[in-house]
Structures are given as C-alpha cells and as structure tokens.
N, C-alpha and C positions, 0 to 999 in steps of 0.2 A: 504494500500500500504506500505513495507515493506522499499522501496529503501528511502535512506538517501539524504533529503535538506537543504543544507546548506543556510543561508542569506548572502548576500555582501551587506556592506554600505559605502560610501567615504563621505568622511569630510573633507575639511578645514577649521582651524581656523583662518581666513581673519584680525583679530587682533594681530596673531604673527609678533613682530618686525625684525624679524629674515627673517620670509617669505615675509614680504612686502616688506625688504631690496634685496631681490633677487629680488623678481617680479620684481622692478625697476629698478635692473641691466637686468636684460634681454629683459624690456620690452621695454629700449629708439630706439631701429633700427628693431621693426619686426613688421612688419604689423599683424591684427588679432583683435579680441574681447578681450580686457585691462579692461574693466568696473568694477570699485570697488564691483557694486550690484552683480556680480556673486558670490562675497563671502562675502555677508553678514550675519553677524550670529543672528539669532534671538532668541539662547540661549535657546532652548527647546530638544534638543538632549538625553538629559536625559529622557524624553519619551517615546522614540522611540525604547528606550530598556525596559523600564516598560509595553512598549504596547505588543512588544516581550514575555515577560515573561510571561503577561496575557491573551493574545490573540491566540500565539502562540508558546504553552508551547512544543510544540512535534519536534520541530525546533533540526538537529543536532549541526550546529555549525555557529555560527557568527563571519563571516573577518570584522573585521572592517579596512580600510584601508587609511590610510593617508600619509601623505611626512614625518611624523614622531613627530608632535606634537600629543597631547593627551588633551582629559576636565580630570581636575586635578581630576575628583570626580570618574575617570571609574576606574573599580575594574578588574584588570587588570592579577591576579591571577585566575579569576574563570576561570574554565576548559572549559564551552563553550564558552569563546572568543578567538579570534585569532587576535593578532596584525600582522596588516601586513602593513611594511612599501613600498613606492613605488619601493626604492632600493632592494625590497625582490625578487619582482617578474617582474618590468620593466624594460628590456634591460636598461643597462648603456648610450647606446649610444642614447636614449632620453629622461634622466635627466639632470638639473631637468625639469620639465613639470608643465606648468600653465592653460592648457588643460584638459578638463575633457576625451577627446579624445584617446589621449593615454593610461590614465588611465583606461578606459571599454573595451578596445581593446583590452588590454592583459591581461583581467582579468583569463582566463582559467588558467595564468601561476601560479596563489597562489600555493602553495605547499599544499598537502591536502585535495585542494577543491575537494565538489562529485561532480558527471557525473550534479546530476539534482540540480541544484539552481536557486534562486532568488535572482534577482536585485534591490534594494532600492537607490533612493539620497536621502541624508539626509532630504526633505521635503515631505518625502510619510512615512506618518506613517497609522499602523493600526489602528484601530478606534471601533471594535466588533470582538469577536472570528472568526479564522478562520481551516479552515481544508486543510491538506496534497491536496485534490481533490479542491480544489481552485486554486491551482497554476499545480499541476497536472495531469492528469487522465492519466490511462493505459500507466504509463512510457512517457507520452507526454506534454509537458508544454504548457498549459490554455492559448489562445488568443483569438483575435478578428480579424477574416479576411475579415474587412472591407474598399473595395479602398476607395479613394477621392482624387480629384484632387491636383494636387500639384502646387504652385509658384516658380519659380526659383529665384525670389527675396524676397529681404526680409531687415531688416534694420539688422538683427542678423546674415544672411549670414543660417539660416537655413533652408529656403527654396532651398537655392545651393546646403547645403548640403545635402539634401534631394534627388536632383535632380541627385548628385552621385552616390547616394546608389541605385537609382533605375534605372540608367545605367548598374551597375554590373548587380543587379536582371535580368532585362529585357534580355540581354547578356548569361546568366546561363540557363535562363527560360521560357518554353512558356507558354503564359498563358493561351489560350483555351485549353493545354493539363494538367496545375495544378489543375484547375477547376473543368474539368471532373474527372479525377482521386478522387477528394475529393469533392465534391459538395455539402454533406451534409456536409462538413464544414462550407462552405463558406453562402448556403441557408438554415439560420438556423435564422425562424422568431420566434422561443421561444427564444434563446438566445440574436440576436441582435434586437431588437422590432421594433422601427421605423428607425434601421438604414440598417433595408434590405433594406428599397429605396435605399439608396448610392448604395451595389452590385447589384439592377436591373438595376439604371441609367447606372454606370460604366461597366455595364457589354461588351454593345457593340462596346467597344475599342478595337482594337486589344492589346496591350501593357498595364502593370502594370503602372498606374498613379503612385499612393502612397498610401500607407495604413493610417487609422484611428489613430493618435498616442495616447494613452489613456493617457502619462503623470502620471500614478500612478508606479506599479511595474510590473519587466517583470521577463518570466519564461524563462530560457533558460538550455539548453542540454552544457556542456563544452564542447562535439564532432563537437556540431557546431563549436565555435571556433576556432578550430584545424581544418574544411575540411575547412572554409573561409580563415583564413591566407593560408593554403597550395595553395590554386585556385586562392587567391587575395592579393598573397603576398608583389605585388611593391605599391597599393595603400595602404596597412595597415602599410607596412615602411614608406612612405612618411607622413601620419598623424599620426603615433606616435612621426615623428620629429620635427612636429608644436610646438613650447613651448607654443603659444597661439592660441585659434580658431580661424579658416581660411575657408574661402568661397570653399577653392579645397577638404577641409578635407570630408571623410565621419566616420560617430559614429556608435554607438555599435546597433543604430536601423538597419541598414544594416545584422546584426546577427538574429537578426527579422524577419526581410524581408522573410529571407533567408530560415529561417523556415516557415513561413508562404508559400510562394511560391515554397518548398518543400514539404509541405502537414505533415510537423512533428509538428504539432499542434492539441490539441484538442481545440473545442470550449467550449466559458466560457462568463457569462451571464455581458453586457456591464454596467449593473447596480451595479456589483459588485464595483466598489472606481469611484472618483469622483474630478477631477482638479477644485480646487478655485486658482483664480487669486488676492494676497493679495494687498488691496489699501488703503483709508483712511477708508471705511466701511467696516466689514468685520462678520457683526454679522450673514451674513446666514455660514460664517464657523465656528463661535463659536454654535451656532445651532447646525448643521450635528454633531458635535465633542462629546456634551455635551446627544442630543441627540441619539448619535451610531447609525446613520443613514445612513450609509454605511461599508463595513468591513474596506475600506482601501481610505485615503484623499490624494493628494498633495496639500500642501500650498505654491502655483506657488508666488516666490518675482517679484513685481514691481521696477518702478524705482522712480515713482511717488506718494511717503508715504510722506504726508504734517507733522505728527509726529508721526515716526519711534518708539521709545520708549514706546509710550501711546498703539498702534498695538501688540509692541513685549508683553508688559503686560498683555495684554488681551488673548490675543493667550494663552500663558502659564497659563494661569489664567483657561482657557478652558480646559486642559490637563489637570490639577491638579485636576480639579472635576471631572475625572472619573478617574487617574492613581494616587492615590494620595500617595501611600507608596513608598520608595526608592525598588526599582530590587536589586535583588545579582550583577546586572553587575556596581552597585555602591558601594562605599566604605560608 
C-alpha cells in the first residue's frame, strides 16, 4: 500500500512547574476529572520512539504533540518528527486545555497530517514489528466491530461519556441497515474469536449499545474528522471548551464509532495488542514486553501503586531489554 501514515502521540509532562501552576489556576471553580494520576509520568517515552524506529520503520511522519514542553533528550531536528504544539493547531478559544478531549478532537487540524493515521497515548507502545496492513487494508483503517453493553455510570464519568457518543451514532445511524451493508465485517469468527459471542448476543437490539474499546491504538481517516465536526459541530464546541473532563463531554472514540457504524472499516484480528492495567504486580506485562508477545501493549496507570518508583523501574527495565540503543528521535 503506497498511501502515506502518519503517527500522533500526546504527552504531558505532569512534572512541569509551569503546567501545574496553570492547572491550578484553572482548576479551583470547574467541575471535571482534576486527578494528578492522569498525568503521571512513568519516564519511559523514550521507547516509544525506539519501538517506532524498530518496529515500524516505514512510518511517514511522527506529530508529537504537547502544550509545548518537551523530554530534554528528543532530537528535535530529525526530519520525521513534527513538533506540534497545542496553540499550532487548537482553536484559541479553548486554550489552555487540561483535557485530553479537546486535544483528539481536533487533531485532523495538525498542518500536514495524511488522510490515513494512527492514534497513540503515550502508554500504547509497540512491542514486535509491525506492517502498513495492521492499521490498514484497502485504504481502510483496521478495527474491531464488536458491541457490548454500555454503563452510563461510572466513577471516571466514562461510561456518560460513552453514553454521548452513542447518542450521536444511534441518531446518524441505523443499525440493522450498517450491519447488512457490511456483515462480513462485523461476522468475522477468524478475526474476532471468542468475541463473536458479544455481536450474536448484541445483535438483537434494535440500537448501537457501545463498541469493544481495545484501549491500544486506533486507525483513523482525517475525512472522518472533518464530516463529524461538520454534522456534530455544537457538541465538538462544547467539549473542546471543557479545560477538564466532564460527564457531558464526548472523545475522539465517537470518530470510531462513526466509522465503525459507517462500514469504513476493515477488520483486524483482536489478538493483535493487549491493555494491562498497571498495579503493585505487574510481571505478566514485563513478560508480554520482554517476551514480544503481542505487536502493540497499553500500560493502562492505576491509582492504587503501593510503590510507584520500584513499578516505574521495572517497567523500563523491561523496554530496555528489547529496545536497548538510543533512536535518531534522541539526541
């Protein structure tokens, strides 16, 4: 496949005194998710571009995307990176943003980005080579179009916002007509294996539940972008105004959705990456890591790490045994 993928990856560093001193001016009078653990840094970043470079070497161009700090070691010269600060490509008028929200909402607007890219947060790194047809096939970005019931509650407020994004869908789309239209997507027991039960069970709802969120990385079209804001433009102003996340807000899985229950998806095999939930054990992820036991991990932060440091060492301690040379995207 000829057409050119770019990577986006957003970072912040939750230790700048600069950015904590704003958070905390913005954050005494607004309701929303505050929690320190959203930005903490586990210092392994540097990987994530060593795993890039050796994993997936055929990559056009890497946004890396921040409020405008940087790791002092990224090599900021080389020609496949692209600094992109939030003022570059985020309306003014909803900075600054303490939100991841706004931030993946308007990512279509980077200057430069291709048609087809991939979505990374900084704790989905790849883990064993990967190929153009992983994220992918016939001009169509690689998913899993599997429902499952949704919560409208939640302690994180993402089950609400869940429950948004599949108000739009449901609204936009029918679902016994997406169905039929693409059914071997959807009824596809080689690629999702035991998670066809979920689309038999769910199948005889009239109405989109909520899809399988995989939690690793997503493919998207930037034309999605562009028909969503156009069709869903009062709700993608109103959460990119959020400074922090909020229960009304919907996020960039709604762009998902959207393709999903448009049928502009190919399918793509669910054993492909693999969410750990990091706690005080953690040695089935230094395992997967060390072993390259999947192409692509997320190491999902808790809140409940009895000691944070002794975890962060080992973690990286894991990365290093298989990515162990500095990237060109280091100095």
């Amino acid at each position: 496949m000829s057409e050119a993928i770019d990577f986006i990856i957003t970072w912040v560093d939750g230790d700048d005194p600069e950015w904590q001193e704003d958070k905390v001016k913005y954050s005494k009078d607004i309701d929303g998710d505050k929690r320190n653990i959203r930005f903490r840094d586990w210092d392994n970043l540097q990987y994530w571009f060593r795993a890039v470079e050796n994993y997936a070497p055929w990559v056009n161009k890497i946004h890396f995307v921040t409020c405008g700090h940087l790791p002092p070691w990224l090599n900021t010269d080389y020609p496949k990176l692209n600094i992109v600060k939030h003022e570059d490509y985020i309306p003014k008028e909803y900075l600054p943003t303490f939100s991841s929200h706004p931030i993946e909402l308007n990512l279509h607007r980077i200057d430069g980005l291709s048609e087809r890219f991939v979505y990374f947060n900084d704790d989905v790194f790849l883990t064993k080579e990967v190929e153009k047809e992983d994220f992918f096939k016939n001009g169509l970005p690689c998913d899993v179009a599997i429902p499952s019931p949704c919560s409208s509650t939640s302690r994180l407020g993402i089950g609400a916002i869940i429950s948004n994004n599949m108000e739009i869908i449901n609204t936009r789309f029918n679902k016994k007509k997406s169905i039929k239209e693409n059914f071997k997507k959807w009824y596809n027991p080689f690629l999702y294996k035991k998670y066809l039960i979920s689309v038999l069970t769910m199948a005889p709802y009239k109405y989109f539940t909520s899809f399988l969120n995989t939690h690793i990385q997503y493919s998207y079209l930037k034309s999605t972008f562009v028909e969503v804001w156009e069709k869903e433009e009062e709700i993608l102003k109103e959460t990119s105004k959020s400074k922090f996340r909020s229960k009304n807000d919907v996020n960039q899985w709604l762009m998902r959705y959207w393709q999903l229950a448009s049928g502009k998806f190919s399918p793509r095999d669910i054993n492909d990456g693999k969410l750990f939930m990091l706690g005080n054990d953690n040695e089935d992820v230094f395992k997967a890591i060390r072993n390259h036991k999947y192409k692509m991990i997320c190491t999902n932060d808790k809140i409940d790490i009895d000691d944070f440091e002794k975890q962060k060492t080992l973690l990286k301690d894991s990365f290093q045994s298989i990515l162990p040379n500095k990237s060109k995207f280091e100095i």
